[in-house]
CHARMM-style PDB file with segment names, atoms N, HN, CA, C and O in Angstrom:
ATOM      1  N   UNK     1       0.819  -1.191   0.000  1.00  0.00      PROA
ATOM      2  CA  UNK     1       0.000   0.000   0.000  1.00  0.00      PROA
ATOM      3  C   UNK     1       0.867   1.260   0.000  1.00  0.00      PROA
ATOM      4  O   UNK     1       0.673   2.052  -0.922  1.00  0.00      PROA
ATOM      5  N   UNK     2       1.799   1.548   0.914  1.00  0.00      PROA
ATOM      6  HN  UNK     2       1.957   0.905   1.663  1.00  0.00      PROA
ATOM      7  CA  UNK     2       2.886   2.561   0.882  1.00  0.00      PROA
ATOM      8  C   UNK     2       3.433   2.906  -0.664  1.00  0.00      PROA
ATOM      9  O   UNK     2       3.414   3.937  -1.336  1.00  0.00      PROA
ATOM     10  N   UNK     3       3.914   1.586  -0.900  1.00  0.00      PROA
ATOM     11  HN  UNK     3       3.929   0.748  -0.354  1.00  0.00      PROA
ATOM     12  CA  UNK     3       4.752   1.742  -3.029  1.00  0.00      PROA
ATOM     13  C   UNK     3       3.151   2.648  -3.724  1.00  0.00      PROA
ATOM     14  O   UNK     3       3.240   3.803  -4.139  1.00  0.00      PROA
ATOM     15  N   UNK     4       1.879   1.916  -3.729  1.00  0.00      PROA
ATOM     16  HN  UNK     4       1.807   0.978  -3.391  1.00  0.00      PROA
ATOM     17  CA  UNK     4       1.537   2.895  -4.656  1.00  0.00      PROA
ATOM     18  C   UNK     4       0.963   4.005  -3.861  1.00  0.00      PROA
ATOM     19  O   UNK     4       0.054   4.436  -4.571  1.00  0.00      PROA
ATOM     20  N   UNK     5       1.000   4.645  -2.858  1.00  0.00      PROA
ATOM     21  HN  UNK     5       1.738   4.295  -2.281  1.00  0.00      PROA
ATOM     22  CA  UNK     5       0.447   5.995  -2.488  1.00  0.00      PROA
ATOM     23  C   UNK     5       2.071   6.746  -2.817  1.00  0.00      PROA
ATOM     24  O   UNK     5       2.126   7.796  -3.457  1.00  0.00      PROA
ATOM     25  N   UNK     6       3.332   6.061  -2.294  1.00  0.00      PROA
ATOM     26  HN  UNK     6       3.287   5.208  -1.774  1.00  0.00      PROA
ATOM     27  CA  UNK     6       4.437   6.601  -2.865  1.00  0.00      PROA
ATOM     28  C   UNK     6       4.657   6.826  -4.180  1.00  0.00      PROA
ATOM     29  O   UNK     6       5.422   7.741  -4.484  1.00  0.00      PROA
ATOM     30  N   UNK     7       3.959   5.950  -5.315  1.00  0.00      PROA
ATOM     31  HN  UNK     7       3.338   5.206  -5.068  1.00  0.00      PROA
ATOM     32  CA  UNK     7       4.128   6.256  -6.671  1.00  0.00      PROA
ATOM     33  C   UNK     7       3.235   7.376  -6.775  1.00  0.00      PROA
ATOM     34  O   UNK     7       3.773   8.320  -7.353  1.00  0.00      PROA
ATOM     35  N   UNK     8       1.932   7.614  -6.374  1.00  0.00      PROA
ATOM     36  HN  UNK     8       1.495   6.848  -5.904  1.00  0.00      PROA
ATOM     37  CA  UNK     8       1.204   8.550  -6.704  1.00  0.00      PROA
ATOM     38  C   UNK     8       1.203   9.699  -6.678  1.00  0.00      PROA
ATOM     39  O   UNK     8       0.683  10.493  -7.462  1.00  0.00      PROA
ATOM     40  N   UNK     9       2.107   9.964  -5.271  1.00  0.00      PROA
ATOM     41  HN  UNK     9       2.529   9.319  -4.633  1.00  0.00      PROA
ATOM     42  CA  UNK     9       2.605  10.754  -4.377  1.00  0.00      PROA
ATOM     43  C   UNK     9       3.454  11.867  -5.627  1.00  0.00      PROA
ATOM     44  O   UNK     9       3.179  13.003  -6.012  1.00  0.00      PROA
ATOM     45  N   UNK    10       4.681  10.808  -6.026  1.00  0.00      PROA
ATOM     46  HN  UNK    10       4.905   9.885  -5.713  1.00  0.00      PROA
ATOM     47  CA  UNK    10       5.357  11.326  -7.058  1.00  0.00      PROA
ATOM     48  C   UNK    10       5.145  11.624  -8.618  1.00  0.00      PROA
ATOM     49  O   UNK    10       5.808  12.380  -9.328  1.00  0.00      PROA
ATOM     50  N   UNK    11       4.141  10.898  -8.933  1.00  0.00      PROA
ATOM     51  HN  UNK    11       3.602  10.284  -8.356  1.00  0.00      PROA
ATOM     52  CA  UNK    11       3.615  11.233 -10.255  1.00  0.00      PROA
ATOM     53  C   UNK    11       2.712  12.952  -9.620  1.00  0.00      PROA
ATOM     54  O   UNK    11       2.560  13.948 -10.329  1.00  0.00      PROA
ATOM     55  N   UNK    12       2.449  12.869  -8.759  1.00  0.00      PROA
ATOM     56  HN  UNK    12       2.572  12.060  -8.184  1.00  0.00      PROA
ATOM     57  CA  UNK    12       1.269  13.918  -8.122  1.00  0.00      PROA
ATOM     58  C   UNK    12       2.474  15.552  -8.249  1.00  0.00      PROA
ATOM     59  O   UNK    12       2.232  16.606  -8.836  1.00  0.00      PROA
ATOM     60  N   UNK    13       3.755  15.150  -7.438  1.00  0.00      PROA
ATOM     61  HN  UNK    13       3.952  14.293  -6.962  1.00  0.00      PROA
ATOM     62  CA  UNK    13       4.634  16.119  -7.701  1.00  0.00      PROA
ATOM     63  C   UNK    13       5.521  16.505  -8.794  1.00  0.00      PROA
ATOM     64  O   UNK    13       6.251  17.496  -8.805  1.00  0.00      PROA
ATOM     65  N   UNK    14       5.394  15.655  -9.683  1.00  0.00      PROA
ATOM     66  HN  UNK    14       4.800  14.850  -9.674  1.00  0.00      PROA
ATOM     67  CA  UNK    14       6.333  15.623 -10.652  1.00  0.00      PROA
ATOM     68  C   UNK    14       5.718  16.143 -11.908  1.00  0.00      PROA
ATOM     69  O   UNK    14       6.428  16.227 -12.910  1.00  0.00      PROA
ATOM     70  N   UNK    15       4.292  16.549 -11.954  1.00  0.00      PROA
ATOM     71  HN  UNK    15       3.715  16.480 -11.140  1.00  0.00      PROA
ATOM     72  CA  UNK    15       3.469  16.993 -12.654  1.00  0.00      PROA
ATOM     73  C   UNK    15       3.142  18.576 -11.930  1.00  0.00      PROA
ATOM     74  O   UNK    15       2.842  19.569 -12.593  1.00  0.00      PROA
ATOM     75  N   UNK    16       3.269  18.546 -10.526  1.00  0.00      PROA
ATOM     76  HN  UNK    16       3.512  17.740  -9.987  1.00  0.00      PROA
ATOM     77  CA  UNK    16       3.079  20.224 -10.283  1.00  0.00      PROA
ATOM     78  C   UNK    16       4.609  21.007 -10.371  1.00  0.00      PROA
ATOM     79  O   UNK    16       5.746  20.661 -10.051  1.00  0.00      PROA
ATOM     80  N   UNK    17       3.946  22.410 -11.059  1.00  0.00      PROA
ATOM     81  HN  UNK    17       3.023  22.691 -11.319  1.00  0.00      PROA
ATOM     82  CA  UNK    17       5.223  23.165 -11.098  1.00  0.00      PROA
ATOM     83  C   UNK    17       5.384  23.608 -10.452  1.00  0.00      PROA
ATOM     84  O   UNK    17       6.497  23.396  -9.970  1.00  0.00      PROA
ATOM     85  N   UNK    18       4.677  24.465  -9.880  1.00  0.00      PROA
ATOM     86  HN  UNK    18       3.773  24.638 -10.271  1.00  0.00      PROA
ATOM     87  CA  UNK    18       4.494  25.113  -8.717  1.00  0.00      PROA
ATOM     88  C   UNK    18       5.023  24.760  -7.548  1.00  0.00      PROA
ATOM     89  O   UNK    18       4.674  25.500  -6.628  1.00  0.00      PROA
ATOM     90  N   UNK    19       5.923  23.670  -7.181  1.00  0.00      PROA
ATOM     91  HN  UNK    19       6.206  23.069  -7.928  1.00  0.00      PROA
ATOM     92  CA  UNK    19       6.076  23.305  -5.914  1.00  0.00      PROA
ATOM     93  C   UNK    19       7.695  24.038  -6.142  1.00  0.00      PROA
ATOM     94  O   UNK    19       8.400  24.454  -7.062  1.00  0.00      PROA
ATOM     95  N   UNK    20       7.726  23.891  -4.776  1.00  0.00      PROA
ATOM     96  HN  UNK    20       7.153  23.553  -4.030  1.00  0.00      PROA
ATOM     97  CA  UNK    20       9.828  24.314  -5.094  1.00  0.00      PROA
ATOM     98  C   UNK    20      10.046  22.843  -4.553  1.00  0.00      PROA
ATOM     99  O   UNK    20       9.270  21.899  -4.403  1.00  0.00      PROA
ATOM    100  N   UNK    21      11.687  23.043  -4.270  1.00  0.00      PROA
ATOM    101  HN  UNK    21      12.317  23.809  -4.392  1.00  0.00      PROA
ATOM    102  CA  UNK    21      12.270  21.537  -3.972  1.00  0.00      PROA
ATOM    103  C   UNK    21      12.050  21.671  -2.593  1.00  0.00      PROA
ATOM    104  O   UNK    21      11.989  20.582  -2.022  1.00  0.00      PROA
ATOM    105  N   UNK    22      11.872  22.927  -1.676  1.00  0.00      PROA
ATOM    106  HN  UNK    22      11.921  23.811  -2.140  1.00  0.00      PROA
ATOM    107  CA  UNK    22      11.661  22.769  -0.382  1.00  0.00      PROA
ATOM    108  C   UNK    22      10.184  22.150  -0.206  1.00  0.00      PROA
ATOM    109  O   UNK    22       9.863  21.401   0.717  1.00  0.00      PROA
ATOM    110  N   UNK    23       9.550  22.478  -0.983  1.00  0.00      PROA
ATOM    111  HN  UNK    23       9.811  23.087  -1.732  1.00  0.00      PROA
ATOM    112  CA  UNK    23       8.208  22.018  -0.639  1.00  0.00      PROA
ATOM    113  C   UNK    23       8.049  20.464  -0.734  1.00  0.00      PROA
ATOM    114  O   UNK    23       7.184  19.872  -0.089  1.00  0.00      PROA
ATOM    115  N   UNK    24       8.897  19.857  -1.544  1.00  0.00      PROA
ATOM    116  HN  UNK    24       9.600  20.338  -2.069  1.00  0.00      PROA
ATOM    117  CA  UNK    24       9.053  18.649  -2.132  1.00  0.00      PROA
ATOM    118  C   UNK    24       9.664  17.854  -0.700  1.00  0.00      PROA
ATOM    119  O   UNK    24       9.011  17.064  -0.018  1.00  0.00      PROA
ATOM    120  N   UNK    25      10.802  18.198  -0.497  1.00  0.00      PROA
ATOM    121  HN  UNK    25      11.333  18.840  -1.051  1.00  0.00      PROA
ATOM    122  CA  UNK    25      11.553  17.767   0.804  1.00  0.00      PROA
ATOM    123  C   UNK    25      10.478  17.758   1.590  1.00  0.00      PROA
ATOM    124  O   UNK    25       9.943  16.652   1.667  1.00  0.00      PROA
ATOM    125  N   UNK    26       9.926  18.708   2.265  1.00  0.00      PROA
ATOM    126  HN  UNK    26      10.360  19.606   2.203  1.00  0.00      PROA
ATOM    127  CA  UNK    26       9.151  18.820   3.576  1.00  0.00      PROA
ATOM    128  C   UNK    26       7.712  17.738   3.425  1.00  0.00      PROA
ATOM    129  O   UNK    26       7.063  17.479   4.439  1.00  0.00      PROA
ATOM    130  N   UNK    27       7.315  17.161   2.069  1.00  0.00      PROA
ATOM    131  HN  UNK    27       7.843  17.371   1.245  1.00  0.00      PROA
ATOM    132  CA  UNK    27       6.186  16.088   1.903  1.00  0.00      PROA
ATOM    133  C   UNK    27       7.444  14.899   1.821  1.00  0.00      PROA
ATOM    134  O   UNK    27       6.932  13.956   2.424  1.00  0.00      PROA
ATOM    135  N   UNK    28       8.258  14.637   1.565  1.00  0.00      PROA
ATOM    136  HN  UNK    28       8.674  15.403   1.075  1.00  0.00      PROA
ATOM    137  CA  UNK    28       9.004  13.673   1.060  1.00  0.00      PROA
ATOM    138  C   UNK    28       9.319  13.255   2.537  1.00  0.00      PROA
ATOM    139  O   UNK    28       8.950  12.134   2.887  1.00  0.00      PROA
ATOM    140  N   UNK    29       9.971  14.064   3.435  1.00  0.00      PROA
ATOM    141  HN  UNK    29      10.271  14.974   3.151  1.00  0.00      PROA
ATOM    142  CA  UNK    29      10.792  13.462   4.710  1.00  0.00      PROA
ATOM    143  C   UNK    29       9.472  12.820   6.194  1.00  0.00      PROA
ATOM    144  O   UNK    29       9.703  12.003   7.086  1.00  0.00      PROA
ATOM    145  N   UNK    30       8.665  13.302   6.019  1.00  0.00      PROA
ATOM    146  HN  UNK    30       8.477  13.966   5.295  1.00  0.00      PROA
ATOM    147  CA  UNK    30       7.706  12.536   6.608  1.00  0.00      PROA
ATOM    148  C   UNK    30       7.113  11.338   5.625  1.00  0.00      PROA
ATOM    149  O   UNK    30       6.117  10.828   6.138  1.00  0.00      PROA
ATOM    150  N   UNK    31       7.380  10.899   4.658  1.00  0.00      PROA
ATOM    151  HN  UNK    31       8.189  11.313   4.241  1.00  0.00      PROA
ATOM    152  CA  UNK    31       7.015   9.921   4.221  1.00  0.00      PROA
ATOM    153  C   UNK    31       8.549   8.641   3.863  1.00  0.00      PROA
ATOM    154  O   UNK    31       8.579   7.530   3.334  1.00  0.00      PROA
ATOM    155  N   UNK    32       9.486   9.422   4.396  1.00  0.00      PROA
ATOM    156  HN  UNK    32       9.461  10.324   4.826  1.00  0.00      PROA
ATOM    157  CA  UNK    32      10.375   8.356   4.499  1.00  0.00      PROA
ATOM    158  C   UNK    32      10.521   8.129   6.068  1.00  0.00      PROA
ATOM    159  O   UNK    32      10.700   7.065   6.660  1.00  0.00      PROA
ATOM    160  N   UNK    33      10.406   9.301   6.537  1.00  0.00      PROA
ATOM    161  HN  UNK    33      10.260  10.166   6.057  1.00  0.00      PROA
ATOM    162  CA  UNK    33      10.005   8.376   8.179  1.00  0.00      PROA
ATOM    163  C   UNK    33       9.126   7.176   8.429  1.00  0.00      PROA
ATOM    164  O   UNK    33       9.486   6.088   8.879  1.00  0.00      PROA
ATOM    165  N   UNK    34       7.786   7.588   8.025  1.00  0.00      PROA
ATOM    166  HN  UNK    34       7.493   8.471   7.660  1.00  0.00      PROA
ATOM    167  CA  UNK    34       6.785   6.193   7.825  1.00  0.00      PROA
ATOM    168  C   UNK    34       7.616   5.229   7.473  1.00  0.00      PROA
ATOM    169  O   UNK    34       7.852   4.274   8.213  1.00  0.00      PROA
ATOM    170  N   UNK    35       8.314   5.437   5.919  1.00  0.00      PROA
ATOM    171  HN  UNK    35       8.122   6.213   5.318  1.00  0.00      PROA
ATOM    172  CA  UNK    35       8.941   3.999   5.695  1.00  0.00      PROA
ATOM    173  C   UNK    35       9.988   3.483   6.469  1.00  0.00      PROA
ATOM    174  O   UNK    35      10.512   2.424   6.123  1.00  0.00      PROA
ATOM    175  N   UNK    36      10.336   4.033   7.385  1.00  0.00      PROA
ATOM    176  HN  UNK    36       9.910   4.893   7.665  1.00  0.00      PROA
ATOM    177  CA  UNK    36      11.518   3.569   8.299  1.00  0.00      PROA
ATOM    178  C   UNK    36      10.561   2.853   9.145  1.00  0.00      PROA
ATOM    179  O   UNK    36      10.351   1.644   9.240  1.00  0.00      PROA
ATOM    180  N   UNK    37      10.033   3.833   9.731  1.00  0.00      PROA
ATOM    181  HN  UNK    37      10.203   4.815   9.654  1.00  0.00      PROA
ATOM    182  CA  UNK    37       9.003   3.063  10.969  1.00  0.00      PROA
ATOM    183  C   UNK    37       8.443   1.761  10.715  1.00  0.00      PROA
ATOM    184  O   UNK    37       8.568   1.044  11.708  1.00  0.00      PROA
ATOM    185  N   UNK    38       7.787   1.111   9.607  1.00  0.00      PROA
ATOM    186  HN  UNK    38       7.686   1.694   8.800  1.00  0.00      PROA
ATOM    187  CA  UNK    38       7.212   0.536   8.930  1.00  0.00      PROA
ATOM    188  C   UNK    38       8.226  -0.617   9.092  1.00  0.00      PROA
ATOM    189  O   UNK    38       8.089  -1.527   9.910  1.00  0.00      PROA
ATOM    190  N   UNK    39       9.290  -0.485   8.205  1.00  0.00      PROA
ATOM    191  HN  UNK    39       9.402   0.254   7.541  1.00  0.00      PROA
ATOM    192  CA  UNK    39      10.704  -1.245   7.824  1.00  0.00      PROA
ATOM    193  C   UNK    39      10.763  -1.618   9.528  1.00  0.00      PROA
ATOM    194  O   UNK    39      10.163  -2.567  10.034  1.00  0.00      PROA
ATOM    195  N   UNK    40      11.347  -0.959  10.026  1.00  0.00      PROA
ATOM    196  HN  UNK    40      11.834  -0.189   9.615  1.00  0.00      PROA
ATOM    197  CA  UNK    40      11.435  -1.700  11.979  1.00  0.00      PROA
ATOM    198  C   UNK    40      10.542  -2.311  12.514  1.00  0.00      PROA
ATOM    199  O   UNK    40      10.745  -3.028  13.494  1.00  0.00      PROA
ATOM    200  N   UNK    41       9.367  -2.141  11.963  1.00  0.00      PROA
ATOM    201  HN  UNK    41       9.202  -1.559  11.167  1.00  0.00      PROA
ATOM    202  CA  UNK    41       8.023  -2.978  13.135  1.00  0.00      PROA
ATOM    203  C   UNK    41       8.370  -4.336  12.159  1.00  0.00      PROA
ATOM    204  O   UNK    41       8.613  -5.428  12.673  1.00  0.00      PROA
ATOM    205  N   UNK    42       8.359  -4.075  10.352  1.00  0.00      PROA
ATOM    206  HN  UNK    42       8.161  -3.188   9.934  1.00  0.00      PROA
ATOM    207  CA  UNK    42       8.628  -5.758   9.830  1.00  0.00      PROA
ATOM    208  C   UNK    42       9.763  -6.491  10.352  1.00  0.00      PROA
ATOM    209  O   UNK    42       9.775  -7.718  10.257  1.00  0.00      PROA
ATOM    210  N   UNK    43      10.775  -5.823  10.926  1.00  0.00      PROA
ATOM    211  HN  UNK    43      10.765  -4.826  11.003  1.00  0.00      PROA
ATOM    212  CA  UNK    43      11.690  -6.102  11.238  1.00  0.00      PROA
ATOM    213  C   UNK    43      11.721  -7.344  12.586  1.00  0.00      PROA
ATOM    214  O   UNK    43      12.092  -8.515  12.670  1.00  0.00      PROA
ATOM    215  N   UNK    44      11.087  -6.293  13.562  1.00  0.00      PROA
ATOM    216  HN  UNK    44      10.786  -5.342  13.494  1.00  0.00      PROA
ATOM    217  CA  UNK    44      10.706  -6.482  15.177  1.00  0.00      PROA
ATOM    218  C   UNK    44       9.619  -7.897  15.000  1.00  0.00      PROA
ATOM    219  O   UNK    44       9.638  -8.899  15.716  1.00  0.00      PROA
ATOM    220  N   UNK    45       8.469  -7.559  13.539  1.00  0.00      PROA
ATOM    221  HN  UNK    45       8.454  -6.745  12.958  1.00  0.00      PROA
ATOM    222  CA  UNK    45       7.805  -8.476  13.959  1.00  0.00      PROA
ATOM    223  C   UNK    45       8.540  -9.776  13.683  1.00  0.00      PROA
ATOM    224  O   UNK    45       8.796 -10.705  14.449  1.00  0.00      PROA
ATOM    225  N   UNK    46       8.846  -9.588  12.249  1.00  0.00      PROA
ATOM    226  HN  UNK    46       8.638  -8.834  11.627  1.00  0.00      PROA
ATOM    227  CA  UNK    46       9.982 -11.052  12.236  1.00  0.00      PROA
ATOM    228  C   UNK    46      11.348 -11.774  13.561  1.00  0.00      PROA
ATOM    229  O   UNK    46      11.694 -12.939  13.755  1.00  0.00      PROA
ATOM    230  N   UNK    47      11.559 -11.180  13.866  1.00  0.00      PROA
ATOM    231  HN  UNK    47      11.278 -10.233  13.709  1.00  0.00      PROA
ATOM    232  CA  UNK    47      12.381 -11.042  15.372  1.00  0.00      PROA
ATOM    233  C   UNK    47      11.419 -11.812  16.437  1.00  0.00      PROA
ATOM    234  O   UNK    47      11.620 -12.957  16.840  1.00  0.00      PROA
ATOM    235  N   UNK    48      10.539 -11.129  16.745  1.00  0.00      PROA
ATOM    236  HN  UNK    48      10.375 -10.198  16.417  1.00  0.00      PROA
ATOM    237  CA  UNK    48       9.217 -12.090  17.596  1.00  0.00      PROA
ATOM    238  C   UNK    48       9.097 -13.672  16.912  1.00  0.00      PROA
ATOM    239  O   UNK    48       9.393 -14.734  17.460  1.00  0.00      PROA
ATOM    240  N   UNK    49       8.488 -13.423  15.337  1.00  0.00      PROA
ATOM    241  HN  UNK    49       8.248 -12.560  14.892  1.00  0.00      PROA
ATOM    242  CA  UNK    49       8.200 -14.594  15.242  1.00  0.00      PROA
ATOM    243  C   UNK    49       9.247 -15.665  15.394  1.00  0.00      PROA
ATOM    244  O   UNK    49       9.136 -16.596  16.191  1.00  0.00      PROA
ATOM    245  N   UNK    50      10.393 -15.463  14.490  1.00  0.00      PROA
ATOM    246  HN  UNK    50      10.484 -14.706  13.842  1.00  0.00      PROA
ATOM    247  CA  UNK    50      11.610 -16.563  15.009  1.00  0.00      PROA
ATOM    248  C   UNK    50      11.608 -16.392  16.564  1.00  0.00      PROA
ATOM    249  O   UNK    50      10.550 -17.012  16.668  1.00  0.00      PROA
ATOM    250  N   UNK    51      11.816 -16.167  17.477  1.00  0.00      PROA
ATOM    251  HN  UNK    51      12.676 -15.663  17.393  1.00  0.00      PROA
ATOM    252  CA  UNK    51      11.664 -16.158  18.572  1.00  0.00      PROA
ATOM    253  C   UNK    51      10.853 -16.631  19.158  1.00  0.00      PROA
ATOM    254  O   UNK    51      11.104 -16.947  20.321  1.00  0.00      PROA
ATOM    255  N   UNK    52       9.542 -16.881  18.607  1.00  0.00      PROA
ATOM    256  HN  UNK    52       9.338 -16.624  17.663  1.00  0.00      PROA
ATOM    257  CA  UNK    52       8.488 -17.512  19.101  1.00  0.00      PROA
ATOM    258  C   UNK    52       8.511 -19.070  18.752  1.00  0.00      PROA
ATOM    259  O   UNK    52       8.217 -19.970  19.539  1.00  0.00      PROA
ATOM    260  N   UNK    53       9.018 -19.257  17.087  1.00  0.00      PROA
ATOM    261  HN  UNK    53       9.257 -18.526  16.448  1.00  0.00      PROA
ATOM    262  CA  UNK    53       9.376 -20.554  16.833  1.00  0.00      PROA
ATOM    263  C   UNK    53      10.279 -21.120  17.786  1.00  0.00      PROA
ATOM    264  O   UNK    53       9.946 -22.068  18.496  1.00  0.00      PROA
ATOM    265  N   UNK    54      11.446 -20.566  17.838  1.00  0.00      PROA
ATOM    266  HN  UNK    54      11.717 -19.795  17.261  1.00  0.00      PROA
ATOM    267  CA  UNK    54      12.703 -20.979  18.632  1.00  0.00      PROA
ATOM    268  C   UNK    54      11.457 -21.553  20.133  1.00  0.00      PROA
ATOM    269  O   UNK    54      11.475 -22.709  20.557  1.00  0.00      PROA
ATOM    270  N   UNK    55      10.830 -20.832  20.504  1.00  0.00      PROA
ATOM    271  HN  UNK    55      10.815 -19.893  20.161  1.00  0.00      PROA
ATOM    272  CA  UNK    55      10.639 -21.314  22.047  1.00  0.00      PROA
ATOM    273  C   UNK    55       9.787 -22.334  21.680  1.00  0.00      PROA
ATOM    274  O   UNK    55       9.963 -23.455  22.158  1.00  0.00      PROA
ATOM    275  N   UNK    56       8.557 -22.038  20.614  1.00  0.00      PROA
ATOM    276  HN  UNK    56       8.414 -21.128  20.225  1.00  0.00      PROA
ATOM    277  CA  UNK    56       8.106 -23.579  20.358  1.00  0.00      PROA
ATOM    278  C   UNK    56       8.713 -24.792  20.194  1.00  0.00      PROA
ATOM    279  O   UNK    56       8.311 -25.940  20.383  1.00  0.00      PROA
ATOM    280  N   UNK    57       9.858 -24.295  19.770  1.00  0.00      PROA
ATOM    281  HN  UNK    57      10.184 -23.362  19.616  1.00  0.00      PROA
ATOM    282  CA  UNK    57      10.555 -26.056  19.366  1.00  0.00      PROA
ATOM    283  C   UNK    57      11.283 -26.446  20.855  1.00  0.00      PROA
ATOM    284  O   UNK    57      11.632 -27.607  21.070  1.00  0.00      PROA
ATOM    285  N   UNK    58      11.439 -25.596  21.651  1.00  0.00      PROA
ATOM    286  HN  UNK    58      11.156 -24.653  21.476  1.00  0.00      PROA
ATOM    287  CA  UNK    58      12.163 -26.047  22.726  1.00  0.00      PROA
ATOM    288  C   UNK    58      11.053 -26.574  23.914  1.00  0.00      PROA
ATOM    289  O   UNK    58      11.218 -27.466  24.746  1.00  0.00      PROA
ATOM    290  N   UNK    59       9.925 -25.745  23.704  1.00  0.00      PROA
ATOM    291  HN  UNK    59       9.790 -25.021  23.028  1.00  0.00      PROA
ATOM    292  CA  UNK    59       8.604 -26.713  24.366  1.00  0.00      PROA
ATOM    293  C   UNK    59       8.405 -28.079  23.850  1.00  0.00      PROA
ATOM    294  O   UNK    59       8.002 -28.967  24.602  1.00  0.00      PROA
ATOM    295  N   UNK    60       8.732 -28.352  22.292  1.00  0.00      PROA
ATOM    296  HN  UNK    60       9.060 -27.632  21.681  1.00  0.00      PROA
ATOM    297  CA  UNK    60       8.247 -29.395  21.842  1.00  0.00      PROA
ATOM    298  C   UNK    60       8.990 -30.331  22.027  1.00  0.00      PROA
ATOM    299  O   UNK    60       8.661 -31.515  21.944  1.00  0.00      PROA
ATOM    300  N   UNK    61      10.478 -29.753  22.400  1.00  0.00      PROA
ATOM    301  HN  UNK    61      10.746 -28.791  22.468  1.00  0.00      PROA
ATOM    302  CA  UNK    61      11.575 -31.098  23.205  1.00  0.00      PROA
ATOM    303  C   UNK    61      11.242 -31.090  23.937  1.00  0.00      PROA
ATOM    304  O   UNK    61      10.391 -31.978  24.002  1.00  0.00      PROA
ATOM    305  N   UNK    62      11.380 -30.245  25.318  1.00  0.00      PROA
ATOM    306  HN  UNK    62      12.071 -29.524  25.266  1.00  0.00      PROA
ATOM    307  CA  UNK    62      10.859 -30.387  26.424  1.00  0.00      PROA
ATOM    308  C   UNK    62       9.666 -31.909  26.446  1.00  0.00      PROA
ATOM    309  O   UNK    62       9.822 -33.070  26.823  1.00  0.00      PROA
ATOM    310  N   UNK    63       8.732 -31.310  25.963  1.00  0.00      PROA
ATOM    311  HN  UNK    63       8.605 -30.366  25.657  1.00  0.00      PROA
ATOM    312  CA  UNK    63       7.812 -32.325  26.176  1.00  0.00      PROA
ATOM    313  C   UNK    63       8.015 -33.638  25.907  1.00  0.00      PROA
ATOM    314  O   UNK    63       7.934 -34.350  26.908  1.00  0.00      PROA
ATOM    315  N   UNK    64       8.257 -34.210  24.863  1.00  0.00      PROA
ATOM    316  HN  UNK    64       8.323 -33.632  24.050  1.00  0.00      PROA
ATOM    317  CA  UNK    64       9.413 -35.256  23.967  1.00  0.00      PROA
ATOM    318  C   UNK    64       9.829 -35.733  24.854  1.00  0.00      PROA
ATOM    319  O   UNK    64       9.323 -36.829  25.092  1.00  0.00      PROA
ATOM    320  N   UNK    65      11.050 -35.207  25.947  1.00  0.00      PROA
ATOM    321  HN  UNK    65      11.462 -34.316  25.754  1.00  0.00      PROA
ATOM    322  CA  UNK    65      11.950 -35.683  27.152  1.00  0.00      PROA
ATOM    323  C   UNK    65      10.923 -36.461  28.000  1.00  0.00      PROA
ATOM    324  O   UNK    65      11.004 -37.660  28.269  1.00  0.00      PROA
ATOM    325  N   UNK    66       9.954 -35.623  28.383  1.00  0.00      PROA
ATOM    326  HN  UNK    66       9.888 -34.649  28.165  1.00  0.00      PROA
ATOM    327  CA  UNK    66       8.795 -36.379  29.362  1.00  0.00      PROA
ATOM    328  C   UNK    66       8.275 -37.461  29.135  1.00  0.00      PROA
ATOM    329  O   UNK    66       8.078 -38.342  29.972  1.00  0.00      PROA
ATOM    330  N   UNK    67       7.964 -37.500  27.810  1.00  0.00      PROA
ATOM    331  HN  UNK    67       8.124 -36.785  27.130  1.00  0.00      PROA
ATOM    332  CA  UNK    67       6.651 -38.785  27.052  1.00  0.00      PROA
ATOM    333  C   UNK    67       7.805 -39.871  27.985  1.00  0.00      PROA
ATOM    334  OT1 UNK    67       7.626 -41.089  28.006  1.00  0.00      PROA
TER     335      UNK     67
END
């Protein structure tokens, strides 16, 4: 969803003249923040999930040992 509001974003500026490059920067740098932010939570969430596997498989020995 981000790629095409980002494509649009830029077809949207790249067609106005009227903008300067400051104006361009100041829409541009809050929308590469999002993509940072964005990029770290996929990050964090992948981090959890291996992490969550990892402890599943060590429950699933665990248990294994018992039977």
């Amino acid at each position: 969803m981000i790629v095409s509001i980002w494509q649009v974003l830029c077809i949207w500026l790249s067609s106005s003249s009227s903008l300067k490059t400051s104006d361009i920067d100041q829409i541009n740098q809050p929308i590469t923040q999002l993509a940072q932010a964005m990029q770290q939570n996929v990050t964090l969430a992948e981090e959890a999930a291996a992490d969550l596997g990892a402890r599943q498989a060590q429950a699933a020995s665990r248990a294994d040992r018992h039977r």
